[in-house]
py3Dmol code that shows the C-alpha trace and the ligand (Angstrom):
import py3Dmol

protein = """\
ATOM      1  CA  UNK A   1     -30.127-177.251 -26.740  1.00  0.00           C
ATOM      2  CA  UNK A   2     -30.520-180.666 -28.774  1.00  0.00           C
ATOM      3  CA  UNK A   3     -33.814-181.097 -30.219  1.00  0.00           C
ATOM      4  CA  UNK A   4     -35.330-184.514 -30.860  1.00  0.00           C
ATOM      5  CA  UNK A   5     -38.370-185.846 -32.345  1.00  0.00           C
ATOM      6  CA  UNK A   6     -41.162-187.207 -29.937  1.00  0.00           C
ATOM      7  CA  UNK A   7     -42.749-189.694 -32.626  1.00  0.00           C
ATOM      8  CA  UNK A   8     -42.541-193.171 -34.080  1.00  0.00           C
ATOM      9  CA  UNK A   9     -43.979-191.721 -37.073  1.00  0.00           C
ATOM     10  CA  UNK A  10     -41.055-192.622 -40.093  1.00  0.00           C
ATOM     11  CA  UNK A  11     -41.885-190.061 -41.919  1.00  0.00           C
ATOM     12  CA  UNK A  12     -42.095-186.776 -39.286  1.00  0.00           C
ATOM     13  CA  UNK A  13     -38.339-188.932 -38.610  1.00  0.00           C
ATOM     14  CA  UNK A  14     -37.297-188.705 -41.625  1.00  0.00           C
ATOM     15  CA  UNK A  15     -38.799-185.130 -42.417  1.00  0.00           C
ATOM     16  CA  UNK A  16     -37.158-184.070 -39.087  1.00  0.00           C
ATOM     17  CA  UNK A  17     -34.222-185.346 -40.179  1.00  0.00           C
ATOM     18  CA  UNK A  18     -34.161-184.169 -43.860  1.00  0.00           C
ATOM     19  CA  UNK A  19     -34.580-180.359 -42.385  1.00  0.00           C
ATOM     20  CA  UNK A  20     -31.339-180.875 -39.984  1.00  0.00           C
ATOM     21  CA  UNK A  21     -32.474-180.031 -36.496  1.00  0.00           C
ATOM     22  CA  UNK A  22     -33.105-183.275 -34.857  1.00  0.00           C
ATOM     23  CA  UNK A  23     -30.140-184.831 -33.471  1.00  0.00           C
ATOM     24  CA  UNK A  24     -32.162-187.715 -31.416  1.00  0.00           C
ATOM     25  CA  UNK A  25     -35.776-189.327 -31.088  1.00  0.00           C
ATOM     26  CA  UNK A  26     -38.173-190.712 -27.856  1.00  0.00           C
ATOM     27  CA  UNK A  27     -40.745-192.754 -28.192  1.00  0.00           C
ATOM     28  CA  UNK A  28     -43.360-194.636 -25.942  1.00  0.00           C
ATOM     29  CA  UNK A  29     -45.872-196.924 -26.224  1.00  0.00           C
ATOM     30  CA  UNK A  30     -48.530-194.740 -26.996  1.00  0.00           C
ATOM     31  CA  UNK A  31     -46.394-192.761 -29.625  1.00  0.00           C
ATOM     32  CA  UNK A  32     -45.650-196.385 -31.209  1.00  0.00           C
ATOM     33  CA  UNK A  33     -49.739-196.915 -31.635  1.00  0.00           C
ATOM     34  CA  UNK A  34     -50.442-193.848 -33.128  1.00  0.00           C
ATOM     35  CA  UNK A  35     -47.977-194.532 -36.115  1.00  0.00           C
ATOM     36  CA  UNK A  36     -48.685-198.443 -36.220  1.00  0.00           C
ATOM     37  CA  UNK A  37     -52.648-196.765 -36.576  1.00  0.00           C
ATOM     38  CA  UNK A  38     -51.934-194.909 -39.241  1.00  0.00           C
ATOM     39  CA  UNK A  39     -50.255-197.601 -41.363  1.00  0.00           C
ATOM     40  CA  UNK A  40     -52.937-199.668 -40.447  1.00  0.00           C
ATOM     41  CA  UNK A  41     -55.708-197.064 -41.550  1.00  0.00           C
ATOM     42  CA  UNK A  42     -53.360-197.263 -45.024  1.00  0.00           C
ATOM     43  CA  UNK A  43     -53.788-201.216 -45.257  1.00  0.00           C
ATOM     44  CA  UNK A  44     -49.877-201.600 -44.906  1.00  0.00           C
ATOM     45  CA  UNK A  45     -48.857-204.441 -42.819  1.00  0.00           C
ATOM     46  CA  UNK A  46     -46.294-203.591 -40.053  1.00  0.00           C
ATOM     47  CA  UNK A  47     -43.432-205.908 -39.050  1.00  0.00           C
ATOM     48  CA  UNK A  48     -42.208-204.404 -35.912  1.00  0.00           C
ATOM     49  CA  UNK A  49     -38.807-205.308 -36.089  1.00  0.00           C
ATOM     50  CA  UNK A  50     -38.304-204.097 -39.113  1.00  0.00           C
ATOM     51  CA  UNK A  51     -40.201-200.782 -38.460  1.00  0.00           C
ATOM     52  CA  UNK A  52     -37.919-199.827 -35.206  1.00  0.00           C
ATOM     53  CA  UNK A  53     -34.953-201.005 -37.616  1.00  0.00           C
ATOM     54  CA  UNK A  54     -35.811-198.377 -39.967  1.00  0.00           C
ATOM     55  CA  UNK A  55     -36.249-195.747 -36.931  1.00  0.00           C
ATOM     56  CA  UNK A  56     -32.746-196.584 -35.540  1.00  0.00           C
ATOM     57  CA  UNK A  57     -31.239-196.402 -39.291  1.00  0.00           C
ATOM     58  CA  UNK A  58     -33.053-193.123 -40.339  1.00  0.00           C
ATOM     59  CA  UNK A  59     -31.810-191.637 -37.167  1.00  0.00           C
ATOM     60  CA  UNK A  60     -28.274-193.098 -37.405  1.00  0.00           C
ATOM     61  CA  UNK A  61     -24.954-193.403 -35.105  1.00  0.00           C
ATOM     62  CA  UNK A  62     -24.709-190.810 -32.911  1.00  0.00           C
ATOM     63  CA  UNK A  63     -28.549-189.498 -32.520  1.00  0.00           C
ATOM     64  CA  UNK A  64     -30.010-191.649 -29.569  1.00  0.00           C
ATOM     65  CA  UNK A  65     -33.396-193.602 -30.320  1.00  0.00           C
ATOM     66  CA  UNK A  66     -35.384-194.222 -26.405  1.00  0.00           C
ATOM     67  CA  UNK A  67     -37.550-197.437 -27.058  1.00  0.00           C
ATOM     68  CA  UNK A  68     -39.830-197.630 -23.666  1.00  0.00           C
ATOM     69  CA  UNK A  69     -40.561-201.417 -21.735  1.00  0.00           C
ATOM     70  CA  UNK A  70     -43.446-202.460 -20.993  1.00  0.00           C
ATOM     71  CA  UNK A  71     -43.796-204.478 -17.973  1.00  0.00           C
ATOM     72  CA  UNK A  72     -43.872-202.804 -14.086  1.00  0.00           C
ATOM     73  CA  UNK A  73     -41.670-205.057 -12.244  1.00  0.00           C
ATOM     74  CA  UNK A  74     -37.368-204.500 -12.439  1.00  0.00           C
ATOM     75  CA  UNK A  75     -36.443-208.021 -13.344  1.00  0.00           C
ATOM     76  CA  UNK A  76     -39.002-208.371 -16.157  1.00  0.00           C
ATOM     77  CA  UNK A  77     -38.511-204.635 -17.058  1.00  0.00           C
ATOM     78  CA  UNK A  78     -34.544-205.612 -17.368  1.00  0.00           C
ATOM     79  CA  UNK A  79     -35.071-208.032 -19.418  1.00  0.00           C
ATOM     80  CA  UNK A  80     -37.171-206.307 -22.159  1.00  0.00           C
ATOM     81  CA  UNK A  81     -34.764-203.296 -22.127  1.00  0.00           C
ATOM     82  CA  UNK A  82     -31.947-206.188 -22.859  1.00  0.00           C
ATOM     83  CA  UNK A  83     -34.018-207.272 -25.699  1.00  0.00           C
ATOM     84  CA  UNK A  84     -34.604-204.331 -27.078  1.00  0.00           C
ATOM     85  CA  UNK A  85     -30.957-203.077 -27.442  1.00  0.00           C
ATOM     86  CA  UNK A  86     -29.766-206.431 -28.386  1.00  0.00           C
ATOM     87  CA  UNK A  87     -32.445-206.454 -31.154  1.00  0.00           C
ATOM     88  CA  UNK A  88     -31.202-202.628 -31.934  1.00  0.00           C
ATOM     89  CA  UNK A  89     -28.521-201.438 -30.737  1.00  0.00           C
ATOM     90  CA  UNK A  90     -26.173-203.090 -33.129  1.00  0.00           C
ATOM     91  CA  UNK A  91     -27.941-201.214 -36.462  1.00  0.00           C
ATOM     92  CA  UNK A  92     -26.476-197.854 -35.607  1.00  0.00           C
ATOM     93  CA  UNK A  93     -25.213-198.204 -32.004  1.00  0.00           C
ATOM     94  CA  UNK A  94     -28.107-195.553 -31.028  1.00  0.00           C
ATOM     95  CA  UNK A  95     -30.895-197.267 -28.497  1.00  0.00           C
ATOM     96  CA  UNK A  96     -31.473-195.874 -25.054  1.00  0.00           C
ATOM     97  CA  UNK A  97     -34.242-197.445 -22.918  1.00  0.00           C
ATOM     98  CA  UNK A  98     -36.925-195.962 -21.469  1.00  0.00           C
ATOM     99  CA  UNK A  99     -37.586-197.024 -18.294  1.00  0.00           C
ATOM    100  CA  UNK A 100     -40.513-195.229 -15.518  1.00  0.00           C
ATOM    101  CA  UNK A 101     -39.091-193.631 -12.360  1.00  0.00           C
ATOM    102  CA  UNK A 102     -41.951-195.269 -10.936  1.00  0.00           C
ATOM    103  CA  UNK A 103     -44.079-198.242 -12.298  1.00  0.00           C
ATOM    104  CA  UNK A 104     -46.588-198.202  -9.106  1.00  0.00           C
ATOM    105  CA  UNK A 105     -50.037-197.680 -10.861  1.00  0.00           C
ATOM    106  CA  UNK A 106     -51.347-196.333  -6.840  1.00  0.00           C
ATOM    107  CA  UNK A 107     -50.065-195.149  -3.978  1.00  0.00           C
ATOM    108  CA  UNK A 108     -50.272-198.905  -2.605  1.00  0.00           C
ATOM    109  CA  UNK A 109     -48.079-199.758  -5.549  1.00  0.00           C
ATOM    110  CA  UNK A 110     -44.045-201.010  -5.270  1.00  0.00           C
ATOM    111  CA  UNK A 111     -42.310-197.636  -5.818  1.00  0.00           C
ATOM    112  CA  UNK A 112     -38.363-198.698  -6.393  1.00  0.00           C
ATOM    113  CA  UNK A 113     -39.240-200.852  -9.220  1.00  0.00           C
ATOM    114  CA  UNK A 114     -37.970-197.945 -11.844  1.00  0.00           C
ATOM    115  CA  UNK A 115     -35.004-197.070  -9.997  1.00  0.00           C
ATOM    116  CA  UNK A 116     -33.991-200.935  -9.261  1.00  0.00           C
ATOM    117  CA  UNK A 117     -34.375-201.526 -12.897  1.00  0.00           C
ATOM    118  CA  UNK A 118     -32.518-198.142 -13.854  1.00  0.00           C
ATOM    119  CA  UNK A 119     -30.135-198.935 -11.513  1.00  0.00           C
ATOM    120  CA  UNK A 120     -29.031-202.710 -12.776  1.00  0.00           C
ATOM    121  CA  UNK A 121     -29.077-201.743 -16.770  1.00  0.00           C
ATOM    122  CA  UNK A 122     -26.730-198.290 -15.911  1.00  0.00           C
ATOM    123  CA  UNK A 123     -23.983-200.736 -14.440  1.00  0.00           C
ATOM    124  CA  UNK A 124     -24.538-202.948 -17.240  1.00  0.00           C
ATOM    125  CA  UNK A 125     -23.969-200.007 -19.533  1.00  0.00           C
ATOM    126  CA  UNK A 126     -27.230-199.963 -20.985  1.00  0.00           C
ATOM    127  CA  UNK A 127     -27.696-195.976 -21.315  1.00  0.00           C
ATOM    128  CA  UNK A 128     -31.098-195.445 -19.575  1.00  0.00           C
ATOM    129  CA  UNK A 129     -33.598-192.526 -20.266  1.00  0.00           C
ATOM    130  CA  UNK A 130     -36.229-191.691 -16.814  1.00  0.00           C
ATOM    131  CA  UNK A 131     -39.093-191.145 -18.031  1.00  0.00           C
ATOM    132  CA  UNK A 132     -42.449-190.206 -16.743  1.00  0.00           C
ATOM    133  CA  UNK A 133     -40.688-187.585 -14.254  1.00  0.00           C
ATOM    134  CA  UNK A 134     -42.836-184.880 -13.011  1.00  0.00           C
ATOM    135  CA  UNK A 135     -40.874-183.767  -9.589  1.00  0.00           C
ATOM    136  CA  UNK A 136     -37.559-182.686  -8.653  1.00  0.00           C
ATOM    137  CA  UNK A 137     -37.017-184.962  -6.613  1.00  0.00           C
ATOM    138  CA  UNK A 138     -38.039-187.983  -9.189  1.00  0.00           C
ATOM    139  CA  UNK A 139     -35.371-186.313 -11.239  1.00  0.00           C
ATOM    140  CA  UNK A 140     -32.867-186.464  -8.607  1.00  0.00           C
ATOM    141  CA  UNK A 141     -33.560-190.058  -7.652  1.00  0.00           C
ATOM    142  CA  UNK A 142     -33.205-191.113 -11.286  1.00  0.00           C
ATOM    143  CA  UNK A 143     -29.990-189.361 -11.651  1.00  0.00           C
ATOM    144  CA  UNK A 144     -28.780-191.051  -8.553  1.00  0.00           C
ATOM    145  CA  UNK A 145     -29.548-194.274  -9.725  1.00  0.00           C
ATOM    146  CA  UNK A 146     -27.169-193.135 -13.179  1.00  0.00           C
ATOM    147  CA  UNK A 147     -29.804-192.271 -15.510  1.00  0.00           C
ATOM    148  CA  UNK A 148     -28.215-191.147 -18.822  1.00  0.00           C
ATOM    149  CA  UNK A 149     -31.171-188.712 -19.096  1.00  0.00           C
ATOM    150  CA  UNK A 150     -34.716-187.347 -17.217  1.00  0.00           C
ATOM    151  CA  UNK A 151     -37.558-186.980 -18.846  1.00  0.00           C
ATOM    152  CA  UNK A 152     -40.095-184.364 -17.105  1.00  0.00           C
ATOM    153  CA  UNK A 153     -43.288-184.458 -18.657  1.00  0.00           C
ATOM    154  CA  UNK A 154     -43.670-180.234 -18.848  1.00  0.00           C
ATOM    155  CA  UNK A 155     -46.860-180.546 -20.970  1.00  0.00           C
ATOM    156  CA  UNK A 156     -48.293-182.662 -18.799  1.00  0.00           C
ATOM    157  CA  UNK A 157     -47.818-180.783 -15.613  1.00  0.00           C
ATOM    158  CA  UNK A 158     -49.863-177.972 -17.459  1.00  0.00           C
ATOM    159  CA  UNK A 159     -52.412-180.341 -18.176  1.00  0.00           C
ATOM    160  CA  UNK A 160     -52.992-181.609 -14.485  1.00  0.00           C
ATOM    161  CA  UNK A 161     -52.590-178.344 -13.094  1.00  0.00           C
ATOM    162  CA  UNK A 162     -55.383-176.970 -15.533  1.00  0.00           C
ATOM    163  CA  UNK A 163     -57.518-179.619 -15.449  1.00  0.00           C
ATOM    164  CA  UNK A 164     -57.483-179.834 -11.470  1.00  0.00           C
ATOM    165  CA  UNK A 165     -58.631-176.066 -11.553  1.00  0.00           C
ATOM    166  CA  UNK A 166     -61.622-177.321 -14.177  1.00  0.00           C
ATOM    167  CA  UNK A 167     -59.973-175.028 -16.781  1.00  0.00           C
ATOM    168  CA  UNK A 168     -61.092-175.823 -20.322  1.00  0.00           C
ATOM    169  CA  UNK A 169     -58.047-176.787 -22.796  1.00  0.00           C
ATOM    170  CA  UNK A 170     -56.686-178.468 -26.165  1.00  0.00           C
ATOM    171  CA  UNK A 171     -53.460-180.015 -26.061  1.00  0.00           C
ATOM    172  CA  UNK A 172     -51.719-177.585 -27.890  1.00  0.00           C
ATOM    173  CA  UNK A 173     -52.380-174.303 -25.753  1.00  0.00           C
ATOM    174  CA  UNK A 174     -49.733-171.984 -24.378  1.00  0.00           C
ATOM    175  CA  UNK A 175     -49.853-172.220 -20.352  1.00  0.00           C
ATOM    176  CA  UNK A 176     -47.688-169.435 -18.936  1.00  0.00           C
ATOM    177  CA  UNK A 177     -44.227-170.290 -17.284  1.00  0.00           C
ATOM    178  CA  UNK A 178     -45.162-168.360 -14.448  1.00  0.00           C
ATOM    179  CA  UNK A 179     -48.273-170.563 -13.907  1.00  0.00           C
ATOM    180  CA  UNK A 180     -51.765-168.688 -13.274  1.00  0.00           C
ATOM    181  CA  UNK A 181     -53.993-167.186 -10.898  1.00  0.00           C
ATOM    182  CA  UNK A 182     -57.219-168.142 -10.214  1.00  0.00           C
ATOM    183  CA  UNK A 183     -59.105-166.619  -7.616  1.00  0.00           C
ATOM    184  CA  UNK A 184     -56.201-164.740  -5.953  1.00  0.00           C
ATOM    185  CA  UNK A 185     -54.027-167.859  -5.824  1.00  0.00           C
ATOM    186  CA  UNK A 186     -51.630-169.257  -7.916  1.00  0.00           C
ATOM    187  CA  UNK A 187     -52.809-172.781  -9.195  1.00  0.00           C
ATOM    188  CA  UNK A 188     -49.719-175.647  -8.653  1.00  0.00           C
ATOM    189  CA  UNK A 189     -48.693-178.982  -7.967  1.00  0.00           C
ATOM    190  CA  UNK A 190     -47.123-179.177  -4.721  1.00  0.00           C
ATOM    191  CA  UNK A 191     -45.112-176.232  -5.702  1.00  0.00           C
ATOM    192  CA  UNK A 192     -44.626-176.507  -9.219  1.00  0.00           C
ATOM    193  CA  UNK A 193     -46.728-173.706 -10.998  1.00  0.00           C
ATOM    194  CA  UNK A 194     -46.460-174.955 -14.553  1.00  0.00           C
ATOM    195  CA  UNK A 195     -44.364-177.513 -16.775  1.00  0.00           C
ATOM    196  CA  UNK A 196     -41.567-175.009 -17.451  1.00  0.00           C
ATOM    197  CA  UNK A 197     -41.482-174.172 -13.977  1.00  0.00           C
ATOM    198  CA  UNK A 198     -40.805-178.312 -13.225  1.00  0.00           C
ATOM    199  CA  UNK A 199     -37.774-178.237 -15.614  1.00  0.00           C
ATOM    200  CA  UNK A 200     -36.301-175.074 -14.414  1.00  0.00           C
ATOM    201  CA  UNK A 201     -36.437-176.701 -11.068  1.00  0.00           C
ATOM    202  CA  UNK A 202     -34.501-179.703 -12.292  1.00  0.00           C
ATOM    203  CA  UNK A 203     -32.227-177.568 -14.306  1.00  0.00           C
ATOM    204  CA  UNK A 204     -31.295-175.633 -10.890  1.00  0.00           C
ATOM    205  CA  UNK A 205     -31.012-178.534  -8.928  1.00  0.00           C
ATOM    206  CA  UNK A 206     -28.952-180.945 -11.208  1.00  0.00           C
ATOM    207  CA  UNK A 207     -26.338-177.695 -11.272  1.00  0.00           C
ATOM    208  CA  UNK A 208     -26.272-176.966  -7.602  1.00  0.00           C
ATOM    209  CA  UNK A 209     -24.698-180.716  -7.459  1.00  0.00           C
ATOM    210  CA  UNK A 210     -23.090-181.317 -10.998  1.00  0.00           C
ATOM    211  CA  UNK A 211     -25.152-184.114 -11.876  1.00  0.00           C
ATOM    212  CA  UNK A 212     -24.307-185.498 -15.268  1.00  0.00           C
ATOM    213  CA  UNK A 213     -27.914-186.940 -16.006  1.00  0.00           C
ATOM    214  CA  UNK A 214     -28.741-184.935 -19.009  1.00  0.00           C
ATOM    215  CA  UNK A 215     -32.599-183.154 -19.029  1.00  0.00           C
ATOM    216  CA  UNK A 216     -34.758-183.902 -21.501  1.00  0.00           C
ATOM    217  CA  UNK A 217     -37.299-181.304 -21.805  1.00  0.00           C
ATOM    218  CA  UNK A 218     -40.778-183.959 -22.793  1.00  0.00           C
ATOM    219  CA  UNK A 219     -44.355-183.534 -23.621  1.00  0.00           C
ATOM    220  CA  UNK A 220     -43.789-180.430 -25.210  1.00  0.00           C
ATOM    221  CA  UNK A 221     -47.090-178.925 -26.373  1.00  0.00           C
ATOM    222  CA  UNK A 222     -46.281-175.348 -28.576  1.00  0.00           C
ATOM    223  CA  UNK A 223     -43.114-173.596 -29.762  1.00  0.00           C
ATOM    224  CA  UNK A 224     -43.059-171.042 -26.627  1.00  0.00           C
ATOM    225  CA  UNK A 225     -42.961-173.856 -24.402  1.00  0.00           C
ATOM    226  CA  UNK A 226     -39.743-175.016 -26.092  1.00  0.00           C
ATOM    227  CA  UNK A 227     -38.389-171.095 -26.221  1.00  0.00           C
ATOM    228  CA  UNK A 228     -39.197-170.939 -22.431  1.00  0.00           C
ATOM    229  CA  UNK A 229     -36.956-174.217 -21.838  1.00  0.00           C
ATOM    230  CA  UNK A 230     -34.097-172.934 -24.526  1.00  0.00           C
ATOM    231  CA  UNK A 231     -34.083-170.553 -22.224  1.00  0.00           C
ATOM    232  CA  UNK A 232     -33.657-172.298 -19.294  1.00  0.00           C
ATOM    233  CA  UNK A 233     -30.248-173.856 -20.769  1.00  0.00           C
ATOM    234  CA  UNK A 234     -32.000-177.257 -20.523  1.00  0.00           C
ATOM    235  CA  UNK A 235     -29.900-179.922 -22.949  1.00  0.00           C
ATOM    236  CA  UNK A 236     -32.828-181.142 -24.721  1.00  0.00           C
ATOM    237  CA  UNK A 237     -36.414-180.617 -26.124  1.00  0.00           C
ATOM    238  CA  UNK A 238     -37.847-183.426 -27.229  1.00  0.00           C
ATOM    239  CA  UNK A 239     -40.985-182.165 -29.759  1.00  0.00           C
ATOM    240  CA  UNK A 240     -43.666-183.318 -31.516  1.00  0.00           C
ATOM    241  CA  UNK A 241     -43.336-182.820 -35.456  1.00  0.00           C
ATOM    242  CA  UNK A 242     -46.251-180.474 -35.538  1.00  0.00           C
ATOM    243  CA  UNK A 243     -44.298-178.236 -32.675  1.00  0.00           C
ATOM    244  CA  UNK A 244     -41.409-177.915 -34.956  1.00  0.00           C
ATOM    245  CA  UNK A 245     -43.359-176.867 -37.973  1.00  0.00           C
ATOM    246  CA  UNK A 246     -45.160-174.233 -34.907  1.00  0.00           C
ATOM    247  CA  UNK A 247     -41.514-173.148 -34.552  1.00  0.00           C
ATOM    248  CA  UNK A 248     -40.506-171.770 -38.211  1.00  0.00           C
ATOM    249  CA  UNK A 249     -43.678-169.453 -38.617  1.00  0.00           C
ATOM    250  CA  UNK A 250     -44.286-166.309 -38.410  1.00  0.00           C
ATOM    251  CA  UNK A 251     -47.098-164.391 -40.426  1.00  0.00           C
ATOM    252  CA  UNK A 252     -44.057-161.423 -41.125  1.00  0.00           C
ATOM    253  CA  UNK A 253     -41.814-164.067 -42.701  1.00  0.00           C
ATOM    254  CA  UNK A 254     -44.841-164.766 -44.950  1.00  0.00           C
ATOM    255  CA  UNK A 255     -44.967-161.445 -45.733  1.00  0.00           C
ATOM    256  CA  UNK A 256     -41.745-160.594 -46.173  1.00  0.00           C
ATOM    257  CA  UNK A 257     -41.422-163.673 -48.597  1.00  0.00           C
ATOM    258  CA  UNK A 258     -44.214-162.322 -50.497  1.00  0.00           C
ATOM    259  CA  UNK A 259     -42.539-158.871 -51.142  1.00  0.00           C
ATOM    260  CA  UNK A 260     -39.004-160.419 -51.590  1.00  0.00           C
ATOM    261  CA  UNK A 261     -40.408-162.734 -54.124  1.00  0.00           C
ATOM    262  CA  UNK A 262     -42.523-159.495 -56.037  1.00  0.00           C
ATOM    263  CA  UNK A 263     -39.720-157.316 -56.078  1.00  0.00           C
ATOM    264  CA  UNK A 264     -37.255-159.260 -57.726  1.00  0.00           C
ATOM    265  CA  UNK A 265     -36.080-157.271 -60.867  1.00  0.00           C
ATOM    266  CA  UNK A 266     -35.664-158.941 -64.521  1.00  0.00           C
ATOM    267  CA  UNK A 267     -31.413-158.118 -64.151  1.00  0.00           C
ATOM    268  CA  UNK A 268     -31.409-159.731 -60.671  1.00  0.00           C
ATOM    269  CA  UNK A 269     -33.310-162.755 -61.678  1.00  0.00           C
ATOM    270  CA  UNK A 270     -30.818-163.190 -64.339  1.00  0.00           C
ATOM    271  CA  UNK A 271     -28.270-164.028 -62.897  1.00  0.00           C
ATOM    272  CA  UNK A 272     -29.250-167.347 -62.135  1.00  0.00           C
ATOM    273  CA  UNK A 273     -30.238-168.225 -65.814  1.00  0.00           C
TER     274      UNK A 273
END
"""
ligand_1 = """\
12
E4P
C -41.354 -188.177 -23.921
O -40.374 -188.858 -23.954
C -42.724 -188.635 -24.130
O -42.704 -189.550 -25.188
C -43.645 -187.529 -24.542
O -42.975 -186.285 -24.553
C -44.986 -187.479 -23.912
O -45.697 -186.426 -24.493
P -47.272 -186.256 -24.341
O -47.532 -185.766 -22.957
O -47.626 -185.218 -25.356
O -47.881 -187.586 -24.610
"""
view = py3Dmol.view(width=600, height=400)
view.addModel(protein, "pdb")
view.setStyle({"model": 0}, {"cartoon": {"style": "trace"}})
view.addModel(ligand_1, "xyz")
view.setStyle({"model": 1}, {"stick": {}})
view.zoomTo()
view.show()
């Protein structure tokens, strides 16, 4: 399983990619305010061209960067994705496009916008990420249409299926694969029990029919979320920084780095004067 970093933060990037283990990035529009915030909070002025440059360099060839559109309908949503990886794609041959499976904001919405617009930029050979997935069958449409990858939002799925039973959360908290019971039934979304549960589905179903759409595990909320979709086989995780940090500790490595450290002898240490 790939992991990349969910963040337009430069420096979780660059951390992220100073430790070794991220081989990719996603961002979205939100992701993108939270670090133009922060620089703003600093007093730094942000040229946004210059800022996504830096991304795509820091991550460099071969380790996709997925910059989102913004508008809802296909033709307008085509042309921003063109922008964007003519703007980009040329610093380290690296941009994907983020484009929503579905831009209807209701159910009175237009629906095939997302797939029209997913559609057009594959045959271009624009390599498309589908994001904002939370079915199956979204999945399957999107990989239909020649998605390059799905994005199911797993951390999100927990969140609506919690906060449709009035259960009491923070972002972060473990929700069990196997969903939960409250009062004798198990809580879901049209059949989907919990986040992990929605990718497992996809997994299953994009191998019953060889679908080459790679899964991107998304919204990713605690290290035994990602375990649960290692284990799944899933190609990707994409995690926040503070998830991978989650993911190296372990109060007995503390420990045992405390009594490594103390029981070093005077003849060992030594040997590296
Ligand atoms: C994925 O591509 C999205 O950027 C992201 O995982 C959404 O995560 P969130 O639900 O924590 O906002």
């Amino acid at each position: 399983m790939d992991i990349f970093i969910d963040s337009a933060d430069i420096e979780d990037i660059k951390k992220a990619m100073e430790y070794g283990v991220c081989s990719g990035c996603t961002t979205n529009p939100s992701l993108i305010k939270k670090a133009i915030d922060k620089l703003k909070a600093r007093g730094e002025n942000i040229n946004m061209e210059d800022y996504i440059k830096m991304i795509c360099e820091t991550l460099g060839e071969g380790r996709p960067i997925s910059l989102e559109v913004i508008s809802l309908d296909a033709d307008s949503m085509i042309k921003e994705a063109e922008t964007l990886y003519n703007k980009f794609n040329s610093i380290a041959n690296n941009v994907v496009i983020k484009i929503p499976v579905n831009t209807a904001t209701s159910e009175d919405g237009n629906h095939y916008e997302g797939l029209k617009a997913i559609k057009a930029l594959s045959e271009k050979g624009i390599p498309i990420n589908a994001t904002l997935i939370f079915t199956p069958e979204q999945a399957l449409l999107a990989a239909k249409a020649r998605a390059k990858y799905v994005s199911p939002f797993a951390g999100r799925v927990d969140d609506f299926i919690r906060t449709n039973a009035g259960i009491k959360f923070e972002k972060p908290d473990y929700f069990s694969a196997e969903g939960r019971k409250e009062g004798g039934r198990i809580l879901e979304d049209n059949g989907i029990v919990s986040g992990v549960d929605l990718v497992a589905r996809i997994v299953d179903t994009f191998a019953n029919y060889d679908l080459e759409a790679k899964i991107i595990a998304a919204s990713m909320r605690n290290a035994r979320q990602v375990r649960e979709v290692a284990e799944l086989g899933v190609d990707i995780a994409t995690v926040p920084f503070y998830v991978i940090e989650q993911m190296l500790k372990h109060p007995k490595t503390f420990e045992g780095i405390v009594k490594f450290s103390k029981d070093v002898v005077p003849e060992y240490r030594n040997l590296f004067s």
